[in-house]
C-alpha positions as CSV (number, residue, x, y, z in Angstrom):
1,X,175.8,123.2,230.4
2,X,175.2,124.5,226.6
3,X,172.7,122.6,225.7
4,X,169.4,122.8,223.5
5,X,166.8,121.1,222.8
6,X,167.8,121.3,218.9
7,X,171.4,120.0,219.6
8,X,169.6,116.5,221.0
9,X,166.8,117.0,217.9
10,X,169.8,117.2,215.3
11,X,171.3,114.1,217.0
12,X,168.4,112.1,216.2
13,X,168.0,111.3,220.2
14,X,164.3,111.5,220.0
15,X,163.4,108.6,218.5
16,X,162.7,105.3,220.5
17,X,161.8,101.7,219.6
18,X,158.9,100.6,218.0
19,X,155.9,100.1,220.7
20,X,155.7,96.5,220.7
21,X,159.3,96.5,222.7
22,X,158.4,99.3,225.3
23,X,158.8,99.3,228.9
24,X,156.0,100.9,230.4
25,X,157.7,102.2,232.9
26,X,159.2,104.8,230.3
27,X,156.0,106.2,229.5
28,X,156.4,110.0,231.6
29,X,159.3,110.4,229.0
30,X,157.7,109.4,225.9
31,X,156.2,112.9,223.8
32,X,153.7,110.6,221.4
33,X,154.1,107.8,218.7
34,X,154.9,108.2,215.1
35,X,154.5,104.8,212.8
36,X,154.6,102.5,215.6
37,X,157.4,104.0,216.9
38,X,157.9,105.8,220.3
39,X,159.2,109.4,220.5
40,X,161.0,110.5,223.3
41,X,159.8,113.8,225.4
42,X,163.2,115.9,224.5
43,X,161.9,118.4,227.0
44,X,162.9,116.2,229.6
45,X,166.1,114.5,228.3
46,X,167.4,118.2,228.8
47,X,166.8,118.7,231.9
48,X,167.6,115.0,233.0
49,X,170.6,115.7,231.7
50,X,171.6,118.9,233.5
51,X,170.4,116.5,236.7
52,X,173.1,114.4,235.2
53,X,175.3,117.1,234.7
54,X,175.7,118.5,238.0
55,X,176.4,115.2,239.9
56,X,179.0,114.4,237.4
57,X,180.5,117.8,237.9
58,X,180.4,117.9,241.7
59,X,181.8,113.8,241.9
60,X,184.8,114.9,239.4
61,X,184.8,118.2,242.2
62,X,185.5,115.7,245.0
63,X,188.4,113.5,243.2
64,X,186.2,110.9,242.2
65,X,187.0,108.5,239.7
66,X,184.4,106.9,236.8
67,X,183.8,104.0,234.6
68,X,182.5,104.3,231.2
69,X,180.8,101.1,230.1
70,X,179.1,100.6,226.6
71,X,180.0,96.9,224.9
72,X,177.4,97.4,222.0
73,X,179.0,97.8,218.1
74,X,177.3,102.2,218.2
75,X,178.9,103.0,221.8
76,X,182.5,101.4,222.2
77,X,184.8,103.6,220.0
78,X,182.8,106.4,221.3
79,X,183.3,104.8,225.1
80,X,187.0,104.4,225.1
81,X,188.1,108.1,223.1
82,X,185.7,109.4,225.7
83,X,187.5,108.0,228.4
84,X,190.8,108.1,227.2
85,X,190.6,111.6,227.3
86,X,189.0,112.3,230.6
87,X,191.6,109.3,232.4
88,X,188.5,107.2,232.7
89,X,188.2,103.7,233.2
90,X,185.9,102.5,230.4
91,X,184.6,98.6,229.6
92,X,183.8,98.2,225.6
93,X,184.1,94.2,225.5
94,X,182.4,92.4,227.5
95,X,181.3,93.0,231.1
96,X,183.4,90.5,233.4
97,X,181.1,89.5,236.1
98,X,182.2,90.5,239.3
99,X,184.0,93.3,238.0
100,X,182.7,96.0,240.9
101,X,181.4,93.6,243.5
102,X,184.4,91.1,243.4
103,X,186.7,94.1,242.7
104,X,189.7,92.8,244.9
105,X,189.7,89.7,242.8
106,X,189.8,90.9,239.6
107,X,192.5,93.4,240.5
108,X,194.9,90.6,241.1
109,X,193.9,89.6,237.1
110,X,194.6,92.9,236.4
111,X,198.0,92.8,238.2
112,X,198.8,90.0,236.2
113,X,197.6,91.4,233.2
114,X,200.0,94.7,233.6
115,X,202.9,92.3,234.5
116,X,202.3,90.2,231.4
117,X,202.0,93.7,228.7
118,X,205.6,95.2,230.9
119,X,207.0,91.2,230.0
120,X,206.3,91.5,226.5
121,X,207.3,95.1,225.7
122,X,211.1,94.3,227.4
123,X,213.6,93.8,224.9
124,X,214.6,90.3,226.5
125,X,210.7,89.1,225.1
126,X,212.4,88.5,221.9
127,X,214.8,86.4,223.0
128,X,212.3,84.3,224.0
129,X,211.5,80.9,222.1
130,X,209.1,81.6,219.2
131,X,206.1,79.2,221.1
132,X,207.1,80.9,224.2
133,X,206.4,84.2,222.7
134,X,203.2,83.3,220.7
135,X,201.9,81.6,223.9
136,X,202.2,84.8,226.1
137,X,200.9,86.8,223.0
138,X,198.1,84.5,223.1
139,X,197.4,85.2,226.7
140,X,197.7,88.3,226.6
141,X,195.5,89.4,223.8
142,X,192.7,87.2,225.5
143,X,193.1,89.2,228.7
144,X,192.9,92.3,226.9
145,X,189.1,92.0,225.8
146,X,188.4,91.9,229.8
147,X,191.3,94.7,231.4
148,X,192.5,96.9,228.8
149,X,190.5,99.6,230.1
150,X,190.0,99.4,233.2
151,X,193.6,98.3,233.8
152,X,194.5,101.5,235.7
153,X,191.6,101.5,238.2
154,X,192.9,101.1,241.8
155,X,189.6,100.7,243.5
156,X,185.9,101.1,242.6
157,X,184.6,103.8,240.8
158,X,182.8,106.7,242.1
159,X,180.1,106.9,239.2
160,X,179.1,104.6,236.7
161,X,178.6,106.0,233.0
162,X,176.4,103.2,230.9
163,X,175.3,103.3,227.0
164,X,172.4,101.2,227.1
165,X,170.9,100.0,230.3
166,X,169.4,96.8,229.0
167,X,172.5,95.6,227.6
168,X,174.6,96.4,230.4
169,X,172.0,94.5,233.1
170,X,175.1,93.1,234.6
171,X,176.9,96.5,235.7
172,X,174.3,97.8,236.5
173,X,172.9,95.8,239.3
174,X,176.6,95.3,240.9
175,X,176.4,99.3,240.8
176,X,173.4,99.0,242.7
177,X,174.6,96.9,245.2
178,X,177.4,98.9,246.1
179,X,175.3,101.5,245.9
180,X,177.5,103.3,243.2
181,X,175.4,106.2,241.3
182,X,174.3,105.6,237.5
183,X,174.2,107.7,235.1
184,X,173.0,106.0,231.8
185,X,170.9,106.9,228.3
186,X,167.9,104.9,228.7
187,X,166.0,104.3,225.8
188,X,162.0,103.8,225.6
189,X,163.1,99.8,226.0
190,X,164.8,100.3,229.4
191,X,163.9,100.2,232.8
192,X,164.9,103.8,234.3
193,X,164.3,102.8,237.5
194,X,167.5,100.7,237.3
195,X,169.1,103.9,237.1
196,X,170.0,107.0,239.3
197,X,170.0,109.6,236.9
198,X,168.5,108.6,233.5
199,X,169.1,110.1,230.6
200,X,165.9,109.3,227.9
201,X,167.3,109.1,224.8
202,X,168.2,107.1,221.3
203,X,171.0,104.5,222.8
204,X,171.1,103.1,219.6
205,X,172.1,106.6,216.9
206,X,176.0,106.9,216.9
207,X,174.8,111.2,217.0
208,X,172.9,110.8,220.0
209,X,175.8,108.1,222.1
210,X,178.2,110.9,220.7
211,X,176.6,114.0,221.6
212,X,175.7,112.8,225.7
213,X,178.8,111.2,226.3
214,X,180.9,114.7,225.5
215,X,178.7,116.4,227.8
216,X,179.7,113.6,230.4
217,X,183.3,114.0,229.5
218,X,182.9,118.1,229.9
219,X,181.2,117.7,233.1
220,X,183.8,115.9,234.5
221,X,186.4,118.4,232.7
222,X,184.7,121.1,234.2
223,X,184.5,119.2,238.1
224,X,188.0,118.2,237.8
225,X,188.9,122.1,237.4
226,X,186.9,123.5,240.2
227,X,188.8,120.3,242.2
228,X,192.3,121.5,241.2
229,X,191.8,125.1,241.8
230,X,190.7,124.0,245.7
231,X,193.6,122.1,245.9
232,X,195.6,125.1,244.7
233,X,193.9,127.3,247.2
234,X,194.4,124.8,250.7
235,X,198.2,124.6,249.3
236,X,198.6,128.5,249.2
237,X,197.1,128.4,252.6
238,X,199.3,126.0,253.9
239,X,202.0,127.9,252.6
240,X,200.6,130.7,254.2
241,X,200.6,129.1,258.1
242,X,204.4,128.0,257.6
């Protein structure tokens, strides 16, 4: 991982919230205070996020799958091109309880969600009545805020990717529950013991959301290679025993 401490510095990743919103239990990666304002111990964002790195890298290794989640205004473009390019799942809406922990559930919303998109791009849509049509537009664009991108995700994913720890409470915990590994930016506002590999750092500069998430998407780049040259190698062996 090419990484500096002057790549996260330039990204404006070190600065935190003011102290009166702190959560103490951020404290071993805060560096000092400047203005009333917290600033975070780059030093160890770097190497929390090689820690990060390498269990991205070796879950993308094994065919694992991920879920990108950041809903605030800074993080969703940023979430979803991100994704999009890695074939992620991602969430930049609104978290839909249940989402991980009622999984089989909302699966069958997201069946009906797929159905409903393949219905209105057929050519026999605009034959449809004009209320008819609006109705299922209607319906379809609501469902969209909640499935759009996670509408390709057979099961749950392997590793959780979160922008934000506080806003994302929700996902977090039904992680936790299934015992699904986090990887998140925490912020000197967060709890990073909510967290399996924390990542202390400005959630709230586009720069900084920006600057973690690509190495996220190149860790799983670079897993997803070592992964398809194994495969390569176990079919040349087969090959070989034939």
């Amino acid at each position: 991982m090419a990484l500096q401490f002057k790549d996260l510095l330039d990204a404006r990743a070190h600065f935190g919230h003011k102290r009166r919103n702190w959560n103490p239990k951020m404290e071993p990666y805060i560096y000092t205070e400047k203005d009333g304002l917290h600033i975070i111990d780059l030093r160890k964002s770097v190497e929390l996020l090689k820690d990060a790195y390498r269990i991205v890298s070796n879950i993308a290794a094994k065919g694992g799958e991920f879920l990108f989640v950041g809903t605030k205004k800074q993080a969703q473009n940023i979430i979803e091109e991100a994704a999009k390019r890695v074939n992620a799942a991602y969430v930049k809406e609104r978290w839909l309880g249940g989402t991980l922990t009622n999984f089989s559930v909302i699966r069958n919303s997201i069946n009906k969600y797929n159905e409903l998109c393949e219905q209105i791009e057929k050519e026999d849509f605009k034959e449809l009545q004009s209320k008819t049509q609006s109705r299922l537009l209607r319906q379809r664009n609501k469902m969209k805020k909640h499935f759009d991108g996670i509408q390709n995700m057979e099961k749950t994913p392997d590793l959780l990717y979160v922008i934000d720890v506080k806003q994302e409470e929700i996902a977090i915990k039904e992680a936790n529950l299934l015992e699904i590994p986090v990887v998140a930016i925490i912020d000197t506002n967060s709890d990073p013991e909510m967290v399996d590999y924390p990542i202390p750092a400005n959630d709230d500069a586009i720069e900084s959301i920006k600057l973690i998430t690509n190495i996220i998407e190149t860790a799983i780049i670079e897993g997803r290679k070592r992964f398809d040259e194994e495969q390569q190698i176990k079919e040349k062996e087969e090959v070989k025993e034939k």
